[in-house]
C-alpha positions as a printed NumPy array, in Angstrom:
array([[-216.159,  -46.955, -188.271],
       [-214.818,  -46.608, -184.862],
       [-212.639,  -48.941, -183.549],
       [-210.606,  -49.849, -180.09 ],
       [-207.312,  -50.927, -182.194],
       [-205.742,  -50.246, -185.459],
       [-203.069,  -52.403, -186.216],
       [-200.722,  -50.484, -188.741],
       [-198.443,  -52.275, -190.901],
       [-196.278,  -51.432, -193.526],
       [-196.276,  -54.546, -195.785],
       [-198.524,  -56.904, -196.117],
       [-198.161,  -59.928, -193.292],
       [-196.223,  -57.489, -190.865],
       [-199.311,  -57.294, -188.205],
       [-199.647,  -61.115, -189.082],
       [-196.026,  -61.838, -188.494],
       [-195.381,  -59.562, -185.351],
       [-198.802,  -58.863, -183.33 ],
       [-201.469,  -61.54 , -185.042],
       [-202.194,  -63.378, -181.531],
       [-202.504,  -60.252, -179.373],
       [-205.265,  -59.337, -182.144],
       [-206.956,  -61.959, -182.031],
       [-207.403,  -62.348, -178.412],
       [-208.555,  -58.98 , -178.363],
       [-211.182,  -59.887, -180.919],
       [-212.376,  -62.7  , -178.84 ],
       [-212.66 ,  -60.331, -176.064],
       [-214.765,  -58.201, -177.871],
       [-213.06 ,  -55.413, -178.879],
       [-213.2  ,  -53.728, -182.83 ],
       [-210.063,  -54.151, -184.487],
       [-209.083,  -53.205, -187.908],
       [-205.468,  -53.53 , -189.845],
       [-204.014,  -50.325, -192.207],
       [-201.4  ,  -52.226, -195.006],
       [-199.505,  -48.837, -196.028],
       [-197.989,  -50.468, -199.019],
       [-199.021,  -53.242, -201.053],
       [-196.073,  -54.848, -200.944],
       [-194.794,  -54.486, -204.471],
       [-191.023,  -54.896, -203.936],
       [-191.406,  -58.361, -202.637],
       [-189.582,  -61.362, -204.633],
       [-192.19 ,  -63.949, -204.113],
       [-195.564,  -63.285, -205.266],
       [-198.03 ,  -60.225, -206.804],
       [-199.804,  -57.581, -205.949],
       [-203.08 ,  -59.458, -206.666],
       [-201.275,  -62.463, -204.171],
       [-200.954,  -60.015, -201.818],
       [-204.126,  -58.916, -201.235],
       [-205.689,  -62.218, -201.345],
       [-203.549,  -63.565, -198.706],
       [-204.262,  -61.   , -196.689],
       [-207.905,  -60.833, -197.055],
       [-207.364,  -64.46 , -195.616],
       [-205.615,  -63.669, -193.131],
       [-208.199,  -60.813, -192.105],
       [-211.089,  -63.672, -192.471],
       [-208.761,  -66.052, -190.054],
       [-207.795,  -63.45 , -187.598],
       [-211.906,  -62.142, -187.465],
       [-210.762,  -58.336, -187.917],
       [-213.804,  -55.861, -188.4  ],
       [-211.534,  -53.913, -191.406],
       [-208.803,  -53.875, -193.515],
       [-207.712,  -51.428, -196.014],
       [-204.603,  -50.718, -197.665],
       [-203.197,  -46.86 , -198.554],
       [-200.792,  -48.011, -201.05 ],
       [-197.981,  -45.954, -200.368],
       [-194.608,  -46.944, -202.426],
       [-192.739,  -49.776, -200.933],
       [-189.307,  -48.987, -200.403],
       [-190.183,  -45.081, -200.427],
       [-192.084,  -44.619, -197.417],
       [-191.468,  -41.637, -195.987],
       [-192.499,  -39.716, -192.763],
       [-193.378,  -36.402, -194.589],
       [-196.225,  -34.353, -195.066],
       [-198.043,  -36.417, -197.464],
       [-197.516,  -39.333, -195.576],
       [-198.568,  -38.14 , -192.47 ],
       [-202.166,  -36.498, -193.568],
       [-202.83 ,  -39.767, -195.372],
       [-202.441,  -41.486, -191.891],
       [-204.064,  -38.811, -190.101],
       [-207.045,  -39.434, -192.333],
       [-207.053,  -42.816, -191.584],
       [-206.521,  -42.692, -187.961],
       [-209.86 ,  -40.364, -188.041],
       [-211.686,  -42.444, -189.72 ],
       [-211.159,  -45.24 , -187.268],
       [-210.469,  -43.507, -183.723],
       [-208.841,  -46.256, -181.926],
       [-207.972,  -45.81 , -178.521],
       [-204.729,  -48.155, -179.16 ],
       [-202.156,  -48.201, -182.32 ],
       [-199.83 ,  -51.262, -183.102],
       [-197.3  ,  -50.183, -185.515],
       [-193.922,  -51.683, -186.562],
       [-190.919,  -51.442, -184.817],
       [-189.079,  -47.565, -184.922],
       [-185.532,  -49.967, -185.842],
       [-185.594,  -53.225, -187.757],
       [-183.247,  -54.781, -190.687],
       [-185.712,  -53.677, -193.332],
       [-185.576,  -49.884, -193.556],
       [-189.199,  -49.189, -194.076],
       [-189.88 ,  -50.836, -190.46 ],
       [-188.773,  -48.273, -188.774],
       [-189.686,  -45.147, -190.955],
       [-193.066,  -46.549, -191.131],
       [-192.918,  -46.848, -187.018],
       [-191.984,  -43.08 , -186.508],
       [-194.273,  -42.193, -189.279],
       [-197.064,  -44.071, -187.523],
       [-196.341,  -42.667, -183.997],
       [-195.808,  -38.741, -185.164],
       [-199.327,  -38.87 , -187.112],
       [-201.158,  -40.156, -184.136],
       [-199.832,  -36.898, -182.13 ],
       [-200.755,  -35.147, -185.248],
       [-204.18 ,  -36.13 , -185.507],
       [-205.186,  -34.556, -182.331],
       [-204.236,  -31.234, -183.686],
       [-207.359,  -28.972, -184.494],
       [-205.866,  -27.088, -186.811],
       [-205.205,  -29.624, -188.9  ],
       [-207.721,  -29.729, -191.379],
       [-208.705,  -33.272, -193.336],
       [-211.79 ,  -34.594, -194.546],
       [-213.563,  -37.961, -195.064],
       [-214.647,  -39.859, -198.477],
       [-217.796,  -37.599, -198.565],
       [-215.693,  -34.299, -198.674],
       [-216.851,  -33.69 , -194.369],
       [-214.874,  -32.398, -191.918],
       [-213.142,  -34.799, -189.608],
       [-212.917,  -34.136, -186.034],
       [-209.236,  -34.071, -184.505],
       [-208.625,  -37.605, -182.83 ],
       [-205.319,  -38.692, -180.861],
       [-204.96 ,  -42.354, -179.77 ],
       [-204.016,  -42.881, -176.199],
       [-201.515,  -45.374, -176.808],
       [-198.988,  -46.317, -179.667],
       [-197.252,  -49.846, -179.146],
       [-195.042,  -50.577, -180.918],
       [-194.802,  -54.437, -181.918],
       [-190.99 ,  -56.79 , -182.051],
       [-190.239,  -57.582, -185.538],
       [-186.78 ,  -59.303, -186.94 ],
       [-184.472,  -57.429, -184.804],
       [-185.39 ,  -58.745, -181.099],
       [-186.281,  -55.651, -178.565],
       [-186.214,  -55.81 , -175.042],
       [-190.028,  -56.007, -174.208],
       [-191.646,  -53.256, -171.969],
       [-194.103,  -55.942, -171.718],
       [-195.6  ,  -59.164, -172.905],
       [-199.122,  -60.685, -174.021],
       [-200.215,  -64.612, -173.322],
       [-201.215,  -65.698, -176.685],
       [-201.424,  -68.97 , -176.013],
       [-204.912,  -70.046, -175.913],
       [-204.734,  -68.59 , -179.414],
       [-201.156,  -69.533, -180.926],
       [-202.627,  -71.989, -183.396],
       [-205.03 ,  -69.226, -184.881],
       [-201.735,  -67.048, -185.007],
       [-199.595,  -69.419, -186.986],
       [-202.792,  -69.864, -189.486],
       [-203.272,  -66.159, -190.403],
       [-199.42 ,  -66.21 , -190.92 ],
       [-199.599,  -69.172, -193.253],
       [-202.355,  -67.717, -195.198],
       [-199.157,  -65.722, -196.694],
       [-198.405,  -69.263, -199.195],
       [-196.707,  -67.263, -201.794],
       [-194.093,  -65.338, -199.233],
       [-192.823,  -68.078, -197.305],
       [-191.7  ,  -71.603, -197.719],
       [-193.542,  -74.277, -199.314],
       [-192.139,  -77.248, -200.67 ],
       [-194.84 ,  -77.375, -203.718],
       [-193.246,  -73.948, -205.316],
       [-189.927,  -73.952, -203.837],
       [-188.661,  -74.849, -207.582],
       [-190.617,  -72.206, -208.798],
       [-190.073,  -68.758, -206.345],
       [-186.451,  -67.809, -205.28 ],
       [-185.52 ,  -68.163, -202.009],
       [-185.582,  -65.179, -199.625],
       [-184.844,  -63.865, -196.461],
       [-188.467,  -64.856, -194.886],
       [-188.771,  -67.71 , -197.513],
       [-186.565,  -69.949, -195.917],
       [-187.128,  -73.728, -194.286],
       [-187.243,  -72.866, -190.948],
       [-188.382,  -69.107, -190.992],
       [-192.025,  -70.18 , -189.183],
       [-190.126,  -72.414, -186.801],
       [-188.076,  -69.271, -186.047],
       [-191.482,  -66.948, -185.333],
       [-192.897,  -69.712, -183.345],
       [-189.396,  -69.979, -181.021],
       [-189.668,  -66.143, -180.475],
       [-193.204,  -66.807, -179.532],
       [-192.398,  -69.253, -177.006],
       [-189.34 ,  -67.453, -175.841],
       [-190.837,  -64.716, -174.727],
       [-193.6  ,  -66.633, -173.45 ],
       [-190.671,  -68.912, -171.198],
       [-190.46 ,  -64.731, -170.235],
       [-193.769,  -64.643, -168.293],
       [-194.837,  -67.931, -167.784],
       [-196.591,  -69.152, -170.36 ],
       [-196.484,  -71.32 , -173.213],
       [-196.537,  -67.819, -176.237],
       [-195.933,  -64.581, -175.755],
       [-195.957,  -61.293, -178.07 ],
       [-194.159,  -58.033, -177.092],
       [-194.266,  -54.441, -177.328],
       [-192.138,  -51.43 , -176.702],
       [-194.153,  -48.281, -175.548],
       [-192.487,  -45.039, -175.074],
       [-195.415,  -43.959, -172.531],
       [-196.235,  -45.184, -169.319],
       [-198.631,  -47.979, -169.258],
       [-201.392,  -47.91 , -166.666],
       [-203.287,  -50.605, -165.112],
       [-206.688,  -50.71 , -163.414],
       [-205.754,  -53.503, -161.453],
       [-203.019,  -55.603, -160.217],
       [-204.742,  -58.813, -161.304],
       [-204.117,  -57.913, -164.743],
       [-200.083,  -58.704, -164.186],
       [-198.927,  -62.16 , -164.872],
       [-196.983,  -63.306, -161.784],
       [-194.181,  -65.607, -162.127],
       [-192.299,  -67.824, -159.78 ],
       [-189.116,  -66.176, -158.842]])
């Protein structure tokens, strides 16, 4: 199933969290997207496993995405190894996206930015021929290298090289995120579920302020941005959002 983006993230509610409006505008646009969960988020206070993948089938439905899958690598033991890598490289195959999202290459949680540089080196990887990997029926895949991996602003804030207008679809954003019940707060099991770093009163208001912050950036009411270590191309200088100076 060929797709133009493949949103990689390494827990569950990461692509939701960081990159959920840019997604979904794209979606509306017409373009395929699907999201790659590389752990299942087992290591998480709040919650299950079983939670987990609910929630985030929910979020898929909310968001419209054409796939999701998760590779259940071990959270809290990612690594960007061998194994690792031909995992992804099967997956970015499979899906040939012209565009990668992936978490942030530094972040306060560890496995953000392993799981960034593990996402960016298997995309170079996967255009190499003479790396052999096959599909689910045992075929050959043929070598595929995306032509662009963004990488998204998590927890630690990143100076944008630049910013998407999510406005007309902030609303839809904030839902997919809140399809995550069990992770953050909710005063109906706030007796029940200890209190975490992301399960705090006030955490959404937090991810909503970035939102409009870098937004206030551009012009606009929300914003998302990305960090790209390649030079970004434009077909047209309509496509830049002017601002007063």
């Amino acid at each position: 199933m060929k797709v133009d983006i493949l949103a990689v993230g390494v827990h569950p509610d990461d692509v939701e969290l960081s990159c959920s409006g840019t997604l979904i505008q794209e979606i509306k646009s017409g373009k395929r997207v699907a999201i790659v969960d590389l752990t299942e988020g087992e290591l998480g206070t709040r919650g299950t496993v079983h939670s987990r993948y609910e929630e985030a089938a929910k979020a898929a439905m909310i968001m419209g995405v054409h796939a999701r899958e998760n590779l259940r690598m071990r959270d809290g033991f990612i690594m960007n190894d061998e194994a690792h890598q031909l995992q992804l490289i099967r997956t970015i195959r499979k899906y040939q996206p012209t565009i990668v999202l992936a978490n942030a290459t530094q972040d306060r949680h560890p496995d953000h930015g392993k799981a960034g540089q593990l996402v960016a080196d298997s995309c170079f990887l996967a255009g190499l021929k003479k790396i052999k990997t096959v599909d689910h029926n045992n075929n050959p895949q043929p070598r595929w290298r995306p032509s662009y991996i963004l990488h998204y602003i998590q927890d630690r804030f990143r100076e944008p090289d630049f910013i998407v207008d999510i406005s007309s679809v902030f609303e839809q954003r904030m839902s997919a995120i809140q399809a995550y019940e069990t992770q953050f707060y909710n005063p109906a099991n706030c007796d029940e579920e200890p209190e975490t770093y992301i399960a705090k009163k006030g955490f959404l208001d937090a991810i909503a302020a970035r939102a409009k912050l870098l937004g206030k950036r551009i012009g606009v009411d929300y914003a998302e941005g990305f960090t790209c270590s390649k030079t970004i191309g434009l077909r047209s200088l309509h496509d830049l959002i002017l601002t007063e100076t």
